[in-house]
MINU-248637 format. One record per atom (N, C-alpha, C): x, y, z; residue in three letters; atom name. Coordinates in steps of 0.05 Angstrom, whole numbers. Layout:
node px=X py=Y pz=Z type=ALA atom=CA
...
# end
This chain:
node px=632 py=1317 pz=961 type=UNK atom=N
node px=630 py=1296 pz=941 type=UNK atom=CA
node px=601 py=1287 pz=939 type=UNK atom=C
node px=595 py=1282 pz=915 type=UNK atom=N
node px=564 py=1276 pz=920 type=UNK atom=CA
node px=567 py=1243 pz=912 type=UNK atom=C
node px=544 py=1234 pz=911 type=UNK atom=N
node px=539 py=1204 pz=917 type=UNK atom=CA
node px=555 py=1182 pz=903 type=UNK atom=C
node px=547 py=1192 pz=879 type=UNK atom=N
node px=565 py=1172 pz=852 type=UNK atom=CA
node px=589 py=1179 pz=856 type=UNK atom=C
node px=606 py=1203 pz=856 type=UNK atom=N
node px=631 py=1204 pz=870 type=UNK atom=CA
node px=642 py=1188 pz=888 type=UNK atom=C
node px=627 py=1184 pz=912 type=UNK atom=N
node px=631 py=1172 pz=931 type=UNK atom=CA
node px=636 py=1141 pz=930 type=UNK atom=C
node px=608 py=1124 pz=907 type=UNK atom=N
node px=612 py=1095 pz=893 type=UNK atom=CA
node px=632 py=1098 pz=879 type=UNK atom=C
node px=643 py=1114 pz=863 type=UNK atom=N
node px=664 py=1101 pz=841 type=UNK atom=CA
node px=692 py=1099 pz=858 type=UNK atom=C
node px=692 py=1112 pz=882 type=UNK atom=N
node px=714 py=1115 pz=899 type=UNK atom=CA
node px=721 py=1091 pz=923 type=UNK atom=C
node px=692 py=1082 pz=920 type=UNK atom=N
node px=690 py=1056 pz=938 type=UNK atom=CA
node px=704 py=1036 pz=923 type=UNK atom=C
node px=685 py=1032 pz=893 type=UNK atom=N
node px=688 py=1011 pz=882 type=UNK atom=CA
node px=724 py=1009 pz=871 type=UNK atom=C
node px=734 py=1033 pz=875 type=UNK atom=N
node px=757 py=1028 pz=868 type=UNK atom=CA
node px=778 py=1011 pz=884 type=UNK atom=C
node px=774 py=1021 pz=917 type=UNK atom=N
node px=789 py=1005 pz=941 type=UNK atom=CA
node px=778 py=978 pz=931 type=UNK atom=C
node px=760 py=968 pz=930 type=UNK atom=N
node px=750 py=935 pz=933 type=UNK atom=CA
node px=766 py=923 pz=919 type=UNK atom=C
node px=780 py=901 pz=928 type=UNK atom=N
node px=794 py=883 pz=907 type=UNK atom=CA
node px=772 py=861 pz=904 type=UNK atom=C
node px=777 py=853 pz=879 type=UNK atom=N
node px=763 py=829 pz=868 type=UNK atom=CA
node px=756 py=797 pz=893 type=UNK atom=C
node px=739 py=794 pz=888 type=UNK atom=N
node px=739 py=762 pz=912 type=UNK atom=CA
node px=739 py=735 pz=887 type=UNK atom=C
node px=758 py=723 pz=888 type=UNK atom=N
node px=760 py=701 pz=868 type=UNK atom=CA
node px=734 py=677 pz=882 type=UNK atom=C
node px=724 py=663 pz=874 type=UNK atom=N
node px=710 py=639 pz=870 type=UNK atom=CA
node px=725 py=622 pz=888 type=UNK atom=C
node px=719 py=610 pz=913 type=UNK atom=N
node px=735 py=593 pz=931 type=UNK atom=CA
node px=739 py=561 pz=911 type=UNK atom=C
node px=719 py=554 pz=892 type=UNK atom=N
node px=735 py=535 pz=871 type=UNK atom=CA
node px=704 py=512 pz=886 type=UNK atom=C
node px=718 py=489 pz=883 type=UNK atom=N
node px=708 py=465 pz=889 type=UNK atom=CA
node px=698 py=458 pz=923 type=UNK atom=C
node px=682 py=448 pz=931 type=UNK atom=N
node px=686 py=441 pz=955 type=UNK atom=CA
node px=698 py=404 pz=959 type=UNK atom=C
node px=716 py=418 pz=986 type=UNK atom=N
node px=740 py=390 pz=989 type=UNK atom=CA
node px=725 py=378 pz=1019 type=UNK atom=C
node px=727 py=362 pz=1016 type=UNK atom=N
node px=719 py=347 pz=1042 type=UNK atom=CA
node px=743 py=332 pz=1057 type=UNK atom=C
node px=748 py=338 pz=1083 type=UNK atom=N
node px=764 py=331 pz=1096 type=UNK atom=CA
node px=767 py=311 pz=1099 type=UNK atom=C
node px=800 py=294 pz=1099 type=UNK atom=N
node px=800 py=270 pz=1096 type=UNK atom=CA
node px=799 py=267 pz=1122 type=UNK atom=C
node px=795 py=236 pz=1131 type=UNK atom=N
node px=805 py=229 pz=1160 type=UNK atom=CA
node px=826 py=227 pz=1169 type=UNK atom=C
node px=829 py=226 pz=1187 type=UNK atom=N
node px=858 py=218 pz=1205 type=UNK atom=CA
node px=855 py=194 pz=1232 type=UNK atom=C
node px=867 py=168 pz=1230 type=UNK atom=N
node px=861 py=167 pz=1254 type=UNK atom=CA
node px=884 py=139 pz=1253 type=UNK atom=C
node px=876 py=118 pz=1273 type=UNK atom=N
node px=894 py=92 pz=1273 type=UNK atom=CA
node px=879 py=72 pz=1286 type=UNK atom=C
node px=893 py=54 pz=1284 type=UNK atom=N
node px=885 py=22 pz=1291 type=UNK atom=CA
node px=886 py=15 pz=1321 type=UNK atom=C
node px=864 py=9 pz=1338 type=UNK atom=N
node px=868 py=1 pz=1362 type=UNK atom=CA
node px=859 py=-32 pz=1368 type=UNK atom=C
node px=885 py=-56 pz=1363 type=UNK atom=N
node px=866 py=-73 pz=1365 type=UNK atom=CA
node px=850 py=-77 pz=1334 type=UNK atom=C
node px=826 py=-92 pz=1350 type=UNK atom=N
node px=810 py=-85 pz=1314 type=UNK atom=CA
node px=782 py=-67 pz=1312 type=UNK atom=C
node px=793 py=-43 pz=1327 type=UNK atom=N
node px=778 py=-31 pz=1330 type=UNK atom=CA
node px=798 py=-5 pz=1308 type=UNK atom=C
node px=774 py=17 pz=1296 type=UNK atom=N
node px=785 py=39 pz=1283 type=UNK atom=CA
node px=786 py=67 pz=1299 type=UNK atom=C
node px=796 py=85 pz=1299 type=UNK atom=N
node px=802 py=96 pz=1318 type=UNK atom=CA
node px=800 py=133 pz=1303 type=UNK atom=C
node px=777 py=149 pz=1289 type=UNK atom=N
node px=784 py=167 pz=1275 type=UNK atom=CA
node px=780 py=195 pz=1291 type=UNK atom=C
node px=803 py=207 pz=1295 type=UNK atom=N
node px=815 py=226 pz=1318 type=UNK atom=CA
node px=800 py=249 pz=1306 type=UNK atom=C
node px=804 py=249 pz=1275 type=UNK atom=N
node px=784 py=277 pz=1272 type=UNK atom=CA
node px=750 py=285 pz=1263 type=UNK atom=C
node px=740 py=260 pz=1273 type=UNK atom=N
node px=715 py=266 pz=1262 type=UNK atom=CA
node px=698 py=285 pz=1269 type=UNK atom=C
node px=710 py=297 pz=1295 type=UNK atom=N
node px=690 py=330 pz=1297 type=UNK atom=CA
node px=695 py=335 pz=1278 type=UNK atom=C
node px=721 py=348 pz=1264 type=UNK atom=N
node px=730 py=370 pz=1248 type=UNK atom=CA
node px=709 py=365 pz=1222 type=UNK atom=C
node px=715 py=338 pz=1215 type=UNK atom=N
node px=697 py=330 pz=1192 type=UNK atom=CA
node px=673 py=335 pz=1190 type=UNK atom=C
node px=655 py=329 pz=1217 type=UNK atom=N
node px=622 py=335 pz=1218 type=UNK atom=CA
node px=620 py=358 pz=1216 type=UNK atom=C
node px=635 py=381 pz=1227 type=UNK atom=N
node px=635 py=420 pz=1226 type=UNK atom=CA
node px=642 py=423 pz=1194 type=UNK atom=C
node px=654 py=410 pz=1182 type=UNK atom=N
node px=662 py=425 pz=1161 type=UNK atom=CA
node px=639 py=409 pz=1138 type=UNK atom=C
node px=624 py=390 pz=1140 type=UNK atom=N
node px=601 py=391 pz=1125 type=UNK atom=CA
node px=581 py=392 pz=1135 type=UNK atom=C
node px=586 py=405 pz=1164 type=UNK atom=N
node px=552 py=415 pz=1184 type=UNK atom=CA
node px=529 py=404 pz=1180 type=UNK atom=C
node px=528 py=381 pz=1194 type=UNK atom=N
node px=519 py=369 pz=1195 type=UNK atom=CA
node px=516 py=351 pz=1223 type=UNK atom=C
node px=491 py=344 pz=1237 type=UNK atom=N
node px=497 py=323 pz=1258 type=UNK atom=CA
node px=516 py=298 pz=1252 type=UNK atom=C
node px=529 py=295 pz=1279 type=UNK atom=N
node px=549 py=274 pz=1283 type=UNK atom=CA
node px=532 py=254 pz=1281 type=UNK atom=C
node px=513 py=246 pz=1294 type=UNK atom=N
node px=501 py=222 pz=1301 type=UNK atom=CA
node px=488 py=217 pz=1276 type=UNK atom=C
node px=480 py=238 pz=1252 type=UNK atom=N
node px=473 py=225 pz=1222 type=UNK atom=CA
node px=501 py=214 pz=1211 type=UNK atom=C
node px=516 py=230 pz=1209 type=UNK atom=N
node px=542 py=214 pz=1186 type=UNK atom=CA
node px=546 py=184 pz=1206 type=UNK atom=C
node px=544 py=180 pz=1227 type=UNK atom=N
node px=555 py=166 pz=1239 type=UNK atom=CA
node px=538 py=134 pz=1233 type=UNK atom=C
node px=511 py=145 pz=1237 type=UNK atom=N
node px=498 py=119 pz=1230 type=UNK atom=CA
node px=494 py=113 pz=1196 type=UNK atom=C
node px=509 py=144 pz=1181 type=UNK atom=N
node px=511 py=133 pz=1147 type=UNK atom=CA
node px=535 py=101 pz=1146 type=UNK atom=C
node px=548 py=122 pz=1165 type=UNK atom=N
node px=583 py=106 pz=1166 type=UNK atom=CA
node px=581 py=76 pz=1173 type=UNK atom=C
node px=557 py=72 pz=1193 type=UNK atom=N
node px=548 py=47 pz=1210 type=UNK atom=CA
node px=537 py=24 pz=1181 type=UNK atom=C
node px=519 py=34 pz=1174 type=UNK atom=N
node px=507 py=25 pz=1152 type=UNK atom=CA
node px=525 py=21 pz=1126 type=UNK atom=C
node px=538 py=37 pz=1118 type=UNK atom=N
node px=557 py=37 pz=1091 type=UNK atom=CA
node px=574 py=13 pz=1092 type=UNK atom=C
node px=588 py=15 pz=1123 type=UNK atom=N
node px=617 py=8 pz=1134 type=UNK atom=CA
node px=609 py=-28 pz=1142 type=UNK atom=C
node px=584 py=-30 pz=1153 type=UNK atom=N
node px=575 py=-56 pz=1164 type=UNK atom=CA
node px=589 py=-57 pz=1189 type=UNK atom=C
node px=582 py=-34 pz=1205 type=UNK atom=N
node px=598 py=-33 pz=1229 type=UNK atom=CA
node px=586 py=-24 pz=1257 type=UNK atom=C
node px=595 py=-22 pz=1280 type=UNK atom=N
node px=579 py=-2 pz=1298 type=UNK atom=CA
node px=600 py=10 pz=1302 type=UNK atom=C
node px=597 py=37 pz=1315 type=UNK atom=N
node px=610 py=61 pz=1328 type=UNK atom=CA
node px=598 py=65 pz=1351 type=UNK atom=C
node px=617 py=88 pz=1372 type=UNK atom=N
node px=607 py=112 pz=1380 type=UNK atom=CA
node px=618 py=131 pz=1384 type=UNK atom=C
node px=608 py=154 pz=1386 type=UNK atom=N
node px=624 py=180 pz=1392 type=UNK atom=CA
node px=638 py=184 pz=1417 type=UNK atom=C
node px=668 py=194 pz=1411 type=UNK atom=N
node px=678 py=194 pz=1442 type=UNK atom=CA
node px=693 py=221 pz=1435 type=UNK atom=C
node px=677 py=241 pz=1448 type=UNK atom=N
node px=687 py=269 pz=1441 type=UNK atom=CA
node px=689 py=284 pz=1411 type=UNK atom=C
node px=707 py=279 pz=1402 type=UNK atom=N
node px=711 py=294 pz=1374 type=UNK atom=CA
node px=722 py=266 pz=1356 type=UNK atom=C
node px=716 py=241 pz=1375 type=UNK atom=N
node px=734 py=225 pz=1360 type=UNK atom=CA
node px=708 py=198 pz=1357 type=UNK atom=C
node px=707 py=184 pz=1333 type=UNK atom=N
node px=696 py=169 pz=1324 type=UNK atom=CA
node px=701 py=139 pz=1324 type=UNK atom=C
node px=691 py=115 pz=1341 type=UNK atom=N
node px=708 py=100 pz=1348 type=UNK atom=CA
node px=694 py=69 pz=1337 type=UNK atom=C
node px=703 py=54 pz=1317 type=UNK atom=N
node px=692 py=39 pz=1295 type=UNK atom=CA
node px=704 py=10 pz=1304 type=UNK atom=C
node px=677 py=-6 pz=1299 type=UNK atom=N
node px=692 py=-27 pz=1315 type=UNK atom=CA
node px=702 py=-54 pz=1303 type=UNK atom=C
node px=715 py=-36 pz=1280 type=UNK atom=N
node px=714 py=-62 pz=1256 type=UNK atom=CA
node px=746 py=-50 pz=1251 type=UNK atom=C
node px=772 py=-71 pz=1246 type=UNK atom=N
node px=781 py=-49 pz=1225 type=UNK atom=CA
node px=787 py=-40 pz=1200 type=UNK atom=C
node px=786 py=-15 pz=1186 type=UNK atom=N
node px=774 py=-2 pz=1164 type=UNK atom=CA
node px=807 py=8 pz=1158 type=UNK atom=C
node px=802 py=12 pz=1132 type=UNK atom=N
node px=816 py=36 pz=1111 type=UNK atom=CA
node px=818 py=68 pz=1116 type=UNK atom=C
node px=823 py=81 pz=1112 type=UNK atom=N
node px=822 py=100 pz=1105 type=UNK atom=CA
node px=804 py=114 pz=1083 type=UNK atom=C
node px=818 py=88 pz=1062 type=UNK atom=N
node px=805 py=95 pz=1031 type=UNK atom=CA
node px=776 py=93 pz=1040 type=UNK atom=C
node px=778 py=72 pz=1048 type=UNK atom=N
node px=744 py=56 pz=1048 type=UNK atom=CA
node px=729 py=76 pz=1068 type=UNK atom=C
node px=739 py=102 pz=1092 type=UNK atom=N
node px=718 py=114 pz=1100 type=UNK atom=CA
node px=711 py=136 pz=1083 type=UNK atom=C
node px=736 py=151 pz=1077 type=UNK atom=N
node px=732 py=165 pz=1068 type=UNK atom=CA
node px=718 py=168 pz=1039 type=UNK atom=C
node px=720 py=144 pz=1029 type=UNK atom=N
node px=699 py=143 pz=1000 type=UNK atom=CA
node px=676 py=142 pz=1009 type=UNK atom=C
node px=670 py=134 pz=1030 type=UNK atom=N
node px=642 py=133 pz=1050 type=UNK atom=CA
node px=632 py=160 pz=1058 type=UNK atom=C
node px=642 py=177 pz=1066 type=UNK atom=N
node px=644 py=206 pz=1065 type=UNK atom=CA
node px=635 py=221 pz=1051 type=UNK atom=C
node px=651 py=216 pz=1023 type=UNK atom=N
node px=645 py=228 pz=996 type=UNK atom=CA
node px=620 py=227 pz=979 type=UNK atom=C
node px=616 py=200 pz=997 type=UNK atom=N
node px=582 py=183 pz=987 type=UNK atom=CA
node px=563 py=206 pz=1000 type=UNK atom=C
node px=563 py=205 pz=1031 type=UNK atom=N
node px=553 py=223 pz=1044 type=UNK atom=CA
node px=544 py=252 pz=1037 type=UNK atom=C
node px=561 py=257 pz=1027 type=UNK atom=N
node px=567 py=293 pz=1021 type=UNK atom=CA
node px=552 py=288 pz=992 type=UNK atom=C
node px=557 py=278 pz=980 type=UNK atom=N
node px=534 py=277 pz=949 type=UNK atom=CA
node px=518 py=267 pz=950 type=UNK atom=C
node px=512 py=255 pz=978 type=UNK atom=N
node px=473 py=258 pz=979 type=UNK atom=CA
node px=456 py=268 pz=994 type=UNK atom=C
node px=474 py=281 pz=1014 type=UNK atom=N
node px=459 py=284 pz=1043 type=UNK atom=CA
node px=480 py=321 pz=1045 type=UNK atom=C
node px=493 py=330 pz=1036 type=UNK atom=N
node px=505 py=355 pz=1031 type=UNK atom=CA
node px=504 py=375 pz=1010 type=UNK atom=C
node px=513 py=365 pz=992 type=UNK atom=N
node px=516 py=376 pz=957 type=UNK atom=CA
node px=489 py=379 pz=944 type=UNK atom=C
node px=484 py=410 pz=940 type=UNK atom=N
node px=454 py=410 pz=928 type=UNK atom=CA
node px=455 py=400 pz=903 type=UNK atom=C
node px=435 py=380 pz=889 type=UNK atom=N
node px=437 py=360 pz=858 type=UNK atom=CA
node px=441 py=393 pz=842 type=UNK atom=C
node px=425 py=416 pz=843 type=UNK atom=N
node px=424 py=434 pz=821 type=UNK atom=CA
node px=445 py=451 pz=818 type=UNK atom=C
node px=459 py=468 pz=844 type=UNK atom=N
node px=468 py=487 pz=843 type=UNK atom=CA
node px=510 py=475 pz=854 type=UNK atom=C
node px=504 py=448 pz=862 type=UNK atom=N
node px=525 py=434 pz=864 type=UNK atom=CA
node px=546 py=458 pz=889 type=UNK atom=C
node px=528 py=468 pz=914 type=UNK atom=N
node px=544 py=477 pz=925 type=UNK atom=CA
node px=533 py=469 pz=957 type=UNK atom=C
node px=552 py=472 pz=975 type=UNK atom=N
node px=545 py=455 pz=1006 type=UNK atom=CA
node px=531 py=478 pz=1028 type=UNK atom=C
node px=515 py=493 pz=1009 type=UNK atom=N
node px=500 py=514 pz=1026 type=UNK atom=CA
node px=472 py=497 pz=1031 type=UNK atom=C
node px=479 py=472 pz=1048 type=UNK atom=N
node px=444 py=465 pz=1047 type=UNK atom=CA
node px=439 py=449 pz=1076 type=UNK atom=C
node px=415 py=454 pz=1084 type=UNK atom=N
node px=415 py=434 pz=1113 type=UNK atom=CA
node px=390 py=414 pz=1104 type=UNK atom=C
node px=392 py=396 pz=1127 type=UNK atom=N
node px=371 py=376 pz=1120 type=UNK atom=CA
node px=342 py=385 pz=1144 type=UNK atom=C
node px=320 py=380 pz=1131 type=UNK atom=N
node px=300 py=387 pz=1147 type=UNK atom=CA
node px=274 py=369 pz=1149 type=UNK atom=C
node px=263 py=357 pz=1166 type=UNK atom=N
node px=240 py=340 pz=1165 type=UNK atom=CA
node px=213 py=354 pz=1164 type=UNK atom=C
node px=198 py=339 pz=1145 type=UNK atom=N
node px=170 py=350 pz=1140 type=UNK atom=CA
node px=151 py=327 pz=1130 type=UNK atom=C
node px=128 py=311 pz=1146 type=UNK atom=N
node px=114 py=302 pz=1155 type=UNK atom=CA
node px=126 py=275 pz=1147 type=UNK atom=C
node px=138 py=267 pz=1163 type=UNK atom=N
node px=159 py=240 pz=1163 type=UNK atom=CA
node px=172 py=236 pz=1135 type=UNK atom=C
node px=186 py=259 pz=1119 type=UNK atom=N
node px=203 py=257 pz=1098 type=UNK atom=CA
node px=232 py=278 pz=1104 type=UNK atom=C
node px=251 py=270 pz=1095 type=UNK atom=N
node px=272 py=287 pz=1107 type=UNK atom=CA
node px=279 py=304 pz=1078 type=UNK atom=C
node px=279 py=325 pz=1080 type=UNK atom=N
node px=292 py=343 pz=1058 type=UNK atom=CA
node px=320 py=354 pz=1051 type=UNK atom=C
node px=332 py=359 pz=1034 type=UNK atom=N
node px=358 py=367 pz=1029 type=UNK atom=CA
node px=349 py=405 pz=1015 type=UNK atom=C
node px=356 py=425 pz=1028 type=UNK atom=N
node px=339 py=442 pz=1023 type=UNK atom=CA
node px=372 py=466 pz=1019 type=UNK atom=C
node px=369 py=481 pz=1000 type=UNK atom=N
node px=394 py=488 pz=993 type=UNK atom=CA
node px=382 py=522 pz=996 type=UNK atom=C
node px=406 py=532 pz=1009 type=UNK atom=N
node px=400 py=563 pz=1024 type=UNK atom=CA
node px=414 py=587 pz=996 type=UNK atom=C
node px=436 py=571 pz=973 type=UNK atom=N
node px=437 py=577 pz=956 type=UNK atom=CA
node px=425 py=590 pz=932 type=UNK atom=C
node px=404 py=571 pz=925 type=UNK atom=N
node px=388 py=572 pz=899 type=UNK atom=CA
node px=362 py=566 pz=918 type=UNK atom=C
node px=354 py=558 pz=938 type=UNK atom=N
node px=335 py=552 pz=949 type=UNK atom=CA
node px=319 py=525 pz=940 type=UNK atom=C
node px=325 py=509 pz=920 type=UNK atom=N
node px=311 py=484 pz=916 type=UNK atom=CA
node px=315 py=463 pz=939 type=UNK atom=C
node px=288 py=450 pz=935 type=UNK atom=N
node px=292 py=424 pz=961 type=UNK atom=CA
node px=278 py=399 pz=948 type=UNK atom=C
node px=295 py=380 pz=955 type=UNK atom=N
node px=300 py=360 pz=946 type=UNK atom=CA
node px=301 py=334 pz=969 type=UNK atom=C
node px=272 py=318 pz=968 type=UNK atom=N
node px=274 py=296 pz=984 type=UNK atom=CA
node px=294 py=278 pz=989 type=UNK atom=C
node px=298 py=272 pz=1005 type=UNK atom=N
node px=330 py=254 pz=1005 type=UNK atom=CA
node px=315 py=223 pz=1021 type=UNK atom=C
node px=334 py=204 pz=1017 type=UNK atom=N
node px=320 py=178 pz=1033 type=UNK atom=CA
node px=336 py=177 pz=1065 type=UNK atom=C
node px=319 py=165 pz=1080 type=UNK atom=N
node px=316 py=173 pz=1100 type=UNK atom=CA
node px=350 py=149 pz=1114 type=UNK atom=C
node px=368 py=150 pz=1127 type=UNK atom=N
node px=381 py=129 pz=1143 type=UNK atom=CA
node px=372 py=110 pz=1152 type=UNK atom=C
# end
């Protein structure tokens, strides 16, 4: 079989890859200790918009009017909060400090360059100053 034989025989096995759609951000999970907030999955949350814990944490601090700290995979708030109200806090997060403005996808890390922090997208490659926490 010569070459092009070989591609049209490939391209035939391949099934199509659909478009994974929107990106969803993980809601929280957690409960009330006292009047303290108690959110059990905030690893999962920081891995799935990759990103340092200790940034969302002090977005959360600031948004929320609250202090935290990290206790393993779990996020521990010392006010108590909503659900609604973190997770719209979240959402805030991820559309400024995740979601590239152009290409609107979460292929992007943040990177510092001479005391300015960047939002720099591995997608389309544009970078985009972000304000600092």
């Amino acid at each position: 079989m010569d070459y092009e034989s070989l591609l049209d025989n490939a391209y035939e096995k391949i099934e199509p890859v659909e478009e994974s759609g929107r990106f969803e951000v993980l809601k929280v999970k957690g409960h009330h200790e006292g009047t303290k907030t108690i959110i059990t999955n905030f690893g999962q949350v920081v891995s799935h918009v990759r990103r340092n814990p200790e940034h969302l944490m002090k977005f959360l601090n600031k948004e929320l009017a609250s202090s935290s700290e990290i206790s393993g995979d779990r996020l521990i708030l010392s006010r108590k909060l909503s659900s609604t109200d973190i997770n719209d806090r979240i959402e805030k997060y991820v559309k400024r400090f995740v979601l590239c403005p152009k290409c609107k996808k979460p292929d992007t890390e943040l990177e510092s360059s001479g005391g300015k922090v960047f939002l720099k997208c591995l997608a389309c490659g544009e970078r985009y100053e972000v304000h600092k926490i």
